[in-house]
One Martini backbone bead per residue (centre of mass of N, CA, C, O) as a GRO file, in nm:
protein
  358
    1UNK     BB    1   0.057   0.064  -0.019
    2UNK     BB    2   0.281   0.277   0.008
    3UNK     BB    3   0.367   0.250  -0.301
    4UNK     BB    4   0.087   0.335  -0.435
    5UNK     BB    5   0.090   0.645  -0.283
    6UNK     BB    6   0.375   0.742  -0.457
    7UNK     BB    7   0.321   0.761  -0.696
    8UNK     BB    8   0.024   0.950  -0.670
    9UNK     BB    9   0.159   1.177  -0.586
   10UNK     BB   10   0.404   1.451  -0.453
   11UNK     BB   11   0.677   1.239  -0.465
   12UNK     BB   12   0.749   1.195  -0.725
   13UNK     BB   13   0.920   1.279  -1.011
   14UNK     BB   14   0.969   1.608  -1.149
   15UNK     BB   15   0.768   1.617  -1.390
   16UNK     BB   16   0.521   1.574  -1.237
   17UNK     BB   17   0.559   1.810  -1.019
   18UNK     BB   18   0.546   2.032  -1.252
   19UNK     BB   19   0.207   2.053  -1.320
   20UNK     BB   20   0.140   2.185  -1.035
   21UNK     BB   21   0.101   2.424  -0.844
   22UNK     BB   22   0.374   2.592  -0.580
   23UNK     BB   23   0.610   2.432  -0.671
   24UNK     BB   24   0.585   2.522  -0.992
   25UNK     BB   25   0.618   2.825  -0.952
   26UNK     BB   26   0.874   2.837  -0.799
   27UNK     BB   27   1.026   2.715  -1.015
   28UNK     BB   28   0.986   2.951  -1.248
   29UNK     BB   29   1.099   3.174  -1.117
   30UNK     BB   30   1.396   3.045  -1.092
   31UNK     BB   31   1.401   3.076  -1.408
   32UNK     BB   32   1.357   3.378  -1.430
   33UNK     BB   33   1.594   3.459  -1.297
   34UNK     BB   34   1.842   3.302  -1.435
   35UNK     BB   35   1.740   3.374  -1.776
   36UNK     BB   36   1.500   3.558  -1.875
   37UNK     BB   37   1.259   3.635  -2.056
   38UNK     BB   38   1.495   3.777  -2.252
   39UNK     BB   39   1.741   3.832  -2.491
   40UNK     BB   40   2.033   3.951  -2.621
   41UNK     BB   41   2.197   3.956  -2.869
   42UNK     BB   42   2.498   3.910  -3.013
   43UNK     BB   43   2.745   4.079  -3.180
   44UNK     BB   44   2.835   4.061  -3.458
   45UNK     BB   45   3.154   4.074  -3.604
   46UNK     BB   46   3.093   4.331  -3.767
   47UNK     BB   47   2.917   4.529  -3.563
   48UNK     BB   48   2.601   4.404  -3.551
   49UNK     BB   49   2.334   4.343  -3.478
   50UNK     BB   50   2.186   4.131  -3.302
   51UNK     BB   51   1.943   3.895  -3.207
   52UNK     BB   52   1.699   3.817  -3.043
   53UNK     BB   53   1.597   3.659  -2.827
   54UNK     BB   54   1.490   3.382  -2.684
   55UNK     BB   55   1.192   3.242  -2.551
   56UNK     BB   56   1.147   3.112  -2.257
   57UNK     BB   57   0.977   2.824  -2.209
   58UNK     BB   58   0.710   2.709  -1.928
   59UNK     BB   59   0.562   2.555  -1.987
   60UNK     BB   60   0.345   2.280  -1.884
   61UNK     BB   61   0.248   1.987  -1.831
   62UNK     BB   62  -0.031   1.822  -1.738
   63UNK     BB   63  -0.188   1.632  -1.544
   64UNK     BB   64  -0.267   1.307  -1.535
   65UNK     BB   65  -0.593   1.187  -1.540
   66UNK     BB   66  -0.699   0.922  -1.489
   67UNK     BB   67  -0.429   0.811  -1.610
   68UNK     BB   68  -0.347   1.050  -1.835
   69UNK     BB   69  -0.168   1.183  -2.048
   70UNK     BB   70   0.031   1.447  -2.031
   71UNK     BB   71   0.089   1.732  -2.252
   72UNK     BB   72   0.333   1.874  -2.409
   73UNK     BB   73   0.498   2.195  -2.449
   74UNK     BB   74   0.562   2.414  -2.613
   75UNK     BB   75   0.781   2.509  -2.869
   76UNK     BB   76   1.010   2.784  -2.879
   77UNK     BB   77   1.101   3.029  -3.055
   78UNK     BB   78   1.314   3.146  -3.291
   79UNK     BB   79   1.542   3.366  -3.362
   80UNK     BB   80   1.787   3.450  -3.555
   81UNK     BB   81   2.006   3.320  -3.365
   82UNK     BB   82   1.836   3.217  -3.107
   83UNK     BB   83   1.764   2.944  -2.928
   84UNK     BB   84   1.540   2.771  -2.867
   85UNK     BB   85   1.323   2.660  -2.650
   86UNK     BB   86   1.242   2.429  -2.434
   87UNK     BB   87   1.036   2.156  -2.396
   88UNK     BB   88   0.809   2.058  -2.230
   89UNK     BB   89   0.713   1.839  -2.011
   90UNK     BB   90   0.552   1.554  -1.937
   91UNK     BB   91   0.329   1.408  -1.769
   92UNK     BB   92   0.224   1.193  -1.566
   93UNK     BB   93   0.065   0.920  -1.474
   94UNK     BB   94  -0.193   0.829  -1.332
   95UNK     BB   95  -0.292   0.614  -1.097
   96UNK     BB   96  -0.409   0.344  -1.010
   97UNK     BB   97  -0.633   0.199  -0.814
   98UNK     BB   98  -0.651  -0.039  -0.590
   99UNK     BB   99  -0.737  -0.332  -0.477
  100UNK     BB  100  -0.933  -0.524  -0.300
  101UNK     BB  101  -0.919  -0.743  -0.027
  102UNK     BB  102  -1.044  -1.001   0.051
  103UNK     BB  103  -1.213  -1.254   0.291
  104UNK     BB  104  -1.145  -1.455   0.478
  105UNK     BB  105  -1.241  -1.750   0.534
  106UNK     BB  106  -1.442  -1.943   0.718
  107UNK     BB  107  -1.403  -2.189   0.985
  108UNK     BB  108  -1.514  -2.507   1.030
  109UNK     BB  109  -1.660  -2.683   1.211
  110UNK     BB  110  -1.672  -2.900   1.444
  111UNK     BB  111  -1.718  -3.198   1.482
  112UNK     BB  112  -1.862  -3.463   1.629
  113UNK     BB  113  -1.863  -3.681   1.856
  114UNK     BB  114  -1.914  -4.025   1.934
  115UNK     BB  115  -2.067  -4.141   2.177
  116UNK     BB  116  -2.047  -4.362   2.390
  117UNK     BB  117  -2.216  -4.665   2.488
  118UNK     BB  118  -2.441  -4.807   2.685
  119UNK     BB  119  -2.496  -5.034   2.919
  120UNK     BB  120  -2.757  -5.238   2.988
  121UNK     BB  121  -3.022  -5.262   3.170
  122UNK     BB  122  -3.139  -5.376   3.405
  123UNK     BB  123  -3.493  -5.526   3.467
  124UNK     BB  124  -3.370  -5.796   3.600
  125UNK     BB  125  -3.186  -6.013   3.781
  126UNK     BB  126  -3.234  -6.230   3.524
  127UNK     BB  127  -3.041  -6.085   3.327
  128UNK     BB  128  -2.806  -6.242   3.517
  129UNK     BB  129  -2.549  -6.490   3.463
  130UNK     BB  130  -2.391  -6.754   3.607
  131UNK     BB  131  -2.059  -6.955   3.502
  132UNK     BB  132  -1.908  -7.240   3.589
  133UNK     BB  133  -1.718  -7.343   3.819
  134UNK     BB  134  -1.579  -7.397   4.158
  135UNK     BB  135  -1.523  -7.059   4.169
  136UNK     BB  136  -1.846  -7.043   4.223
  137UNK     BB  137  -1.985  -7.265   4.418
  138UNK     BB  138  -1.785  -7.412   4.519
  139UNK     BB  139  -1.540  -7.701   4.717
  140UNK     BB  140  -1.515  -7.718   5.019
  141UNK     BB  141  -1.623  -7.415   5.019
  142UNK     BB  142  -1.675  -7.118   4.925
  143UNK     BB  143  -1.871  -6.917   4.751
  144UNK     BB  144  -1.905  -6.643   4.595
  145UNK     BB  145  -2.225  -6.487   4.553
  146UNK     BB  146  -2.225  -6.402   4.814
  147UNK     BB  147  -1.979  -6.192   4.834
  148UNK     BB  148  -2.128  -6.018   4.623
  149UNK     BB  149  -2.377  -5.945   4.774
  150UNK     BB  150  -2.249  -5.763   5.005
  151UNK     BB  151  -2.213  -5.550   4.786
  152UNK     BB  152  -2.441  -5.667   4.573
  153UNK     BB  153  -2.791  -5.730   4.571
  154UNK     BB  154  -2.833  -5.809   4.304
  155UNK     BB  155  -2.618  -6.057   4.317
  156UNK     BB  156  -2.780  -6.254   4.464
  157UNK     BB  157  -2.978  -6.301   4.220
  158UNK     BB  158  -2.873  -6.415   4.000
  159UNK     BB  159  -2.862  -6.637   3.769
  160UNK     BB  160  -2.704  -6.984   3.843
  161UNK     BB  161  -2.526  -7.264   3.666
  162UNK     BB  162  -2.276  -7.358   3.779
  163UNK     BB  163  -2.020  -7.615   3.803
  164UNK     BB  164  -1.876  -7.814   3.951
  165UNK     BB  165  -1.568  -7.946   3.763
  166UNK     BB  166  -1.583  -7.775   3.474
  167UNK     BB  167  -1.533  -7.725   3.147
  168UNK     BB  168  -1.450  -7.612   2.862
  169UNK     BB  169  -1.360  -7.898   2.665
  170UNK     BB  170  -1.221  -8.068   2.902
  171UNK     BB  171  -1.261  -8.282   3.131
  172UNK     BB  172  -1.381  -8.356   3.378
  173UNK     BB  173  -1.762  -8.315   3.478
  174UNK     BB  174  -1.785  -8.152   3.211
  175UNK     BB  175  -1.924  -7.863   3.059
  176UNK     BB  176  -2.023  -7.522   3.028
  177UNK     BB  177  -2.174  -7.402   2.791
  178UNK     BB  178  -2.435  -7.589   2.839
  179UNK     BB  179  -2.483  -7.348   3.064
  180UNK     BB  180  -2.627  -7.140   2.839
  181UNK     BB  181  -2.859  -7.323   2.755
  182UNK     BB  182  -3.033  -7.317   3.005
  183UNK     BB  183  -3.050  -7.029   3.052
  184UNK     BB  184  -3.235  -6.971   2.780
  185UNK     BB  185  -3.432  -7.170   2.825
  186UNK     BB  186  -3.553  -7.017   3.060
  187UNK     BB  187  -3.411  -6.774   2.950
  188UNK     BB  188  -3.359  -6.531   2.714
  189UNK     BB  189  -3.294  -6.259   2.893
  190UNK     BB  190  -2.967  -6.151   2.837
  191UNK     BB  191  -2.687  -5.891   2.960
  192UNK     BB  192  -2.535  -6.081   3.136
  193UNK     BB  193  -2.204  -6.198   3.230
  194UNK     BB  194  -2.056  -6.470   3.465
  195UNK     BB  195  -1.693  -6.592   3.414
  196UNK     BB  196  -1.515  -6.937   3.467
  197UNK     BB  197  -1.259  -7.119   3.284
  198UNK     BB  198  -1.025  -7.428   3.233
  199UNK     BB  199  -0.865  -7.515   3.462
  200UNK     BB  200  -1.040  -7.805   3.473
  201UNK     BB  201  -0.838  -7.914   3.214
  202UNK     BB  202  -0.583  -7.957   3.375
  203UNK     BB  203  -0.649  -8.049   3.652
  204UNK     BB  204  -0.883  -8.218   3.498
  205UNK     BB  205  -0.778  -8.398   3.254
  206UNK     BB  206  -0.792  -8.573   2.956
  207UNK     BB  207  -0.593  -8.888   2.975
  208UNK     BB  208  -0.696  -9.049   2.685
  209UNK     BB  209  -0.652  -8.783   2.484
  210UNK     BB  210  -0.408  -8.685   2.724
  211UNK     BB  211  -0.141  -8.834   2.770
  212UNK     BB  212   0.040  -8.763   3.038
  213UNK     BB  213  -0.060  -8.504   3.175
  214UNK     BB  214  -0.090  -8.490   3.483
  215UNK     BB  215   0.226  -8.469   3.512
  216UNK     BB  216   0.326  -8.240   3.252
  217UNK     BB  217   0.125  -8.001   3.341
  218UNK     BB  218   0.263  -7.975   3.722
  219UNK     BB  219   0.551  -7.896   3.592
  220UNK     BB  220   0.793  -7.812   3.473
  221UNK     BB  221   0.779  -7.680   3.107
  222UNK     BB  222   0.451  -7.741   3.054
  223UNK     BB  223   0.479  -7.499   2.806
  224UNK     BB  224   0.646  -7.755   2.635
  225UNK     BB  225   0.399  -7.911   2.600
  226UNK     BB  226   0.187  -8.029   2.353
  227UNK     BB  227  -0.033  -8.093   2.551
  228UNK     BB  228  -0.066  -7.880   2.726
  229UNK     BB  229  -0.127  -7.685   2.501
  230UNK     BB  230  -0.374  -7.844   2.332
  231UNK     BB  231  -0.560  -7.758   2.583
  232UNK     BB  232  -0.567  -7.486   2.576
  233UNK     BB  233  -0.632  -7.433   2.291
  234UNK     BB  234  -0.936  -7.584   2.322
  235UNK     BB  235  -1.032  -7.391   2.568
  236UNK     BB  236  -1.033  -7.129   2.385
  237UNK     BB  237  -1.173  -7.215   2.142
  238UNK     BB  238  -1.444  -7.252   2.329
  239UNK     BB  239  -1.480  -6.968   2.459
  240UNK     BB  240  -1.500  -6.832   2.166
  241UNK     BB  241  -1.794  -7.009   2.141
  242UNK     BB  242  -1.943  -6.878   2.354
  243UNK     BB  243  -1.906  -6.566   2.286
  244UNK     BB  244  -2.112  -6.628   2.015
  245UNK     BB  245  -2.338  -6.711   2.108
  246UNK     BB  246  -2.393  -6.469   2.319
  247UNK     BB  247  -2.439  -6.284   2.140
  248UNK     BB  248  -2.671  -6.426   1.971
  249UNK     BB  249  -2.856  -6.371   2.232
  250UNK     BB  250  -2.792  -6.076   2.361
  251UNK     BB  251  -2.524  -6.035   2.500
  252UNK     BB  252  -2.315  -5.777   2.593
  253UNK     BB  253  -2.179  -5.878   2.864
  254UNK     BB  254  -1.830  -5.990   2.984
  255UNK     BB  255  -1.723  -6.145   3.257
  256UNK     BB  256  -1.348  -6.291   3.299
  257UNK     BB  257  -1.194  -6.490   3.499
  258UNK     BB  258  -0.880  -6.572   3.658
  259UNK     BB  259  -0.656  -6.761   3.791
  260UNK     BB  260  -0.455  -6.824   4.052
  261UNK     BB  261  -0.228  -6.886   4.222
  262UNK     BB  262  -0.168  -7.210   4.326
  263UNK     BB  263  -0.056  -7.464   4.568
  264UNK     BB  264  -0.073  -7.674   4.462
  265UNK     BB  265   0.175  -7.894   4.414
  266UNK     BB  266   0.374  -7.681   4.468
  267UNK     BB  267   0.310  -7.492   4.216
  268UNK     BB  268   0.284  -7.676   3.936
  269UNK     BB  269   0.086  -7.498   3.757
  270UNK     BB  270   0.190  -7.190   3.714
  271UNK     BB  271   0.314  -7.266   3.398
  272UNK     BB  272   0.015  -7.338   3.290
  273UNK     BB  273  -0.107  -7.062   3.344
  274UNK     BB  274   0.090  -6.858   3.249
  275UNK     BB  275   0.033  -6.961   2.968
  276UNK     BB  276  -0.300  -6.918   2.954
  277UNK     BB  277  -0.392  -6.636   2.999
  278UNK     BB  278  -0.307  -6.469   2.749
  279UNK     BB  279  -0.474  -6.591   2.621
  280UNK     BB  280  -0.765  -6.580   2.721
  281UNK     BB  281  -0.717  -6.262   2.701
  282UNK     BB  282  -0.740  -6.225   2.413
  283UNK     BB  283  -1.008  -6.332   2.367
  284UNK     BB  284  -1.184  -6.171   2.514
  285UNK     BB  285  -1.120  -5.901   2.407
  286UNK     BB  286  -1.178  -5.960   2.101
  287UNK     BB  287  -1.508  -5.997   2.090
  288UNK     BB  288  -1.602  -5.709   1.962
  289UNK     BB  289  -1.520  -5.803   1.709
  290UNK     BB  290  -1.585  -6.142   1.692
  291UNK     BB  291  -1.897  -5.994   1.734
  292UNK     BB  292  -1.936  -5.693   1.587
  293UNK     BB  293  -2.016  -5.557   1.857
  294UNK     BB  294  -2.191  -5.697   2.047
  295UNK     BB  295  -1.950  -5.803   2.237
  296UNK     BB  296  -1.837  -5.757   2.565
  297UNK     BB  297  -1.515  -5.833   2.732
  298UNK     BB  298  -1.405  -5.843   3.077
  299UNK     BB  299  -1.108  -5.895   3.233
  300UNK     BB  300  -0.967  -6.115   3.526
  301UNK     BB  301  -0.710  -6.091   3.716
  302UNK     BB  302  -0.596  -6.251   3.991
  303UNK     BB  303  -0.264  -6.267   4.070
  304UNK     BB  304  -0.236  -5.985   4.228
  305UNK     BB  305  -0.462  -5.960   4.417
  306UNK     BB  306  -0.328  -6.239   4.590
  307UNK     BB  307  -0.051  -6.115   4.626
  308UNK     BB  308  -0.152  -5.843   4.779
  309UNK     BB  309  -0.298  -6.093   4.987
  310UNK     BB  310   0.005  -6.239   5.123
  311UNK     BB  311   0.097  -6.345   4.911
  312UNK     BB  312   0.210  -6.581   4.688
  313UNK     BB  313   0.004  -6.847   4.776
  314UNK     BB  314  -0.162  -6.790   5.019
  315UNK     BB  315  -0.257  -7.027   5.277
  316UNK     BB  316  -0.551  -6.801   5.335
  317UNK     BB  317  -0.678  -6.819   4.999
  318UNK     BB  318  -0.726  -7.130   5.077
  319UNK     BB  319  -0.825  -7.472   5.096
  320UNK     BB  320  -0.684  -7.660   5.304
  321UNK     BB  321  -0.767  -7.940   5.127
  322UNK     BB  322  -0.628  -7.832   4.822
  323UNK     BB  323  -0.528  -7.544   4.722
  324UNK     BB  324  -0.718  -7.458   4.490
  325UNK     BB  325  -0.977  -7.327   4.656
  326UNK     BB  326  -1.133  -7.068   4.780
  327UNK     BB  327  -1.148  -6.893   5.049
  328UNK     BB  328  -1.324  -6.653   5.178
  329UNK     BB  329  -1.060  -6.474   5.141
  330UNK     BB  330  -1.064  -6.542   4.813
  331UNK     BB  331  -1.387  -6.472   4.740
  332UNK     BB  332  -1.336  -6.144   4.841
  333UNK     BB  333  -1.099  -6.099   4.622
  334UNK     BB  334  -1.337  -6.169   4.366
  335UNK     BB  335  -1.556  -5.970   4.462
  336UNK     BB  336  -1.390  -5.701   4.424
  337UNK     BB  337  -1.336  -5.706   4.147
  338UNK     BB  338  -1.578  -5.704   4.019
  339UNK     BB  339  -1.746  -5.522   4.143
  340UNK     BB  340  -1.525  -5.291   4.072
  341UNK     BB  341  -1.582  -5.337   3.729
  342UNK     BB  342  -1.921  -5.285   3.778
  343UNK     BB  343  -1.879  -4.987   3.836
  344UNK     BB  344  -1.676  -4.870   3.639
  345UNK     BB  345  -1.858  -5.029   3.344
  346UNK     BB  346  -2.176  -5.034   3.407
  347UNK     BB  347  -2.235  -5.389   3.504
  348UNK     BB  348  -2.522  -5.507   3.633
  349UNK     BB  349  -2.736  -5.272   3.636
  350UNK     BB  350  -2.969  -5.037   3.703
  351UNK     BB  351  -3.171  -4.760   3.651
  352UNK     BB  352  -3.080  -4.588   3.955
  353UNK     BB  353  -2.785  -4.547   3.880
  354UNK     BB  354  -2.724  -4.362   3.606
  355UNK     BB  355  -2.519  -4.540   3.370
  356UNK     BB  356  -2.763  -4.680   3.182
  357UNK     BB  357  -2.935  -4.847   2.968
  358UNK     BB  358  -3.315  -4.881   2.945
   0.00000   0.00000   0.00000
């Protein structure tokens, strides 16, 4: 901007400013004042009188309006010797006006966030159902359902299928599974479910088709012996028919403990646990994508809260009898796990909650 406006203005260069004013007429003067308005020729050689001066031309041409070129002043007569006066010089051009700058683009609202989807509110406590094996029933030790009933009234509630020794694929006596099947033969409407199960794969494994996993499965490096690895494998992959299953029937979430580390056979197992839990949850968490978005598996890894209750195999958290179900105190520490799930996930929730979706 600053530029077009010297070029158009009073500070352009000489000839420009020669067009009007007070400027250019005191130019004018100080050249009347130098050259005078006409002067007398001098002498000729012989002594004859010279030719009148010519008269200095000082017209200067106007200046050029909405940028036309001012025309040039006209050329001074010549005397009879003397030069004629020099032609005005031309005006400059006036400058054309600037072109205006548009306005800045607006720029485009945030699109909105999808709020995530809130999990269904049961309408009635058999909207909920517990299956798994002895570590939900509880043998010769005590049940889980009380001690979470005593934390949450309504899973006093919950309808339980859960059996003692049942197993996910294999050995034990029977399977998990079609404990979903009895759950819905009774009531079809199922929106919650606690699961636990695949343990008794390994503990009571099934030594017929799988010939000395006992002895196999509960030492030292049984995460590399294929018997034991193929029976996990087995398990992962019923539990994964398990939750594609209960999507299909309407389940929206599963809670899925997993073992702590257990003393019986003095802590034998530990090694073929800890290979079998990531596989286990990864199954479990995968569920989401391998059901479409129908269901969602949420894990709990029992193995660090058990740790932090007396330290790892605490055989206060274990029943004196077997090393292997939890005491009223391994129960209590299930049942806060779950708890704590339940609440912060707003799980197996009712609608006076105000968390879940009604």
């Amino acid at each position: 901007m600053r530029d077009g406006r010297n070029r158009s203005g009073s500070h352009a260069h000489p000839r420009s400013a020669l067009g009007s004013g007070p400027t250019a007429l005191g130019l004018v003067a100080a050249l009347l004042a130098a050259c005078g308005s006409s002067s007398q020729g001098g002498g000729g050689p012989d002594g004859s009188a010279g030719g009148a001066g010519g008269g200095i031309n000082v017209a200067t041409g106007s200046g050029g309006a909405a940028g036309a070129t001012g025309a040039g002043g006209g050329a001074g007569g010549a005397s009879a010797t003397g030069a004629g006066g020099a032609g005005g010089g031309a005006g400059s051009a006036g400058s054309a006006g600037s072109m205006g700058v548009g306005g800045s683009a607006g720029a485009g609202g945030a699109g909105g966030a999808t709020p995530p989807s809130k999990p269904p509110c049961l309408a009635a406590p058999s909207d909920a159902v517990m299956i798994g094996d002895s570590y939900i029933t509880g043998f010769l030790s005590p049940a889980l359902q009380p001690a979470l009933g005593a934390l949450d009234p309504t899973a006093s509630n919950f309808r339980n299928y859960a059996v003692a020794g049942t197993s996910m694929a294999s050995g034990g006596g029977g399977t998990i599974p079609p404990q979903l099947d009895m759950a819905l033969a009774a009531n079809a409407t199922i929106k919650f479910m606690i699961l636990d199960g695949g343990g008794n794969d390994i503990l009571l494994c099934d030594q017929n088709k799988y010939p000395g996993c006992n002895s196999l499965c509960s030492m030292a490096g049984s995460s590399t012996q294929k018997i034991c690895t193929d029976i996990v494998a087995a398990a992962v992959a019923a539990s994964g028919q398990l939750m594609t299953k209960a999507a299909d029937a309407g389940v929206k979430d599963v809670i899925y403990f997993f073992y702590p580390h257990i003393p019986a056979n003095n802590g034998g197992f530990k090694e073929i646990l800890d290979y079998s839990k990531p596989r286990a949850q990864q199954q479990c968490e995968s569920s989401a994508a391998t059901t479409g978005g129908k269901l969602t598996c949420h894990f709990i890894d029992l193995v660090a809260p058990f740790q932090a209750a007396g330290g790892d195999m605490n055989p206060a958290n274990f029943s004196a009898l077997d090393g292997v179900h939890p005491s009223q105190a391994g129960q209590n520490i299930i049942a806060n796990q779950i708890w704590s799930m339940t609440q912060s996930a707003c799980l197996g929730q009712t609608a006076s909650s105000g968390c879940c979706a009604p």
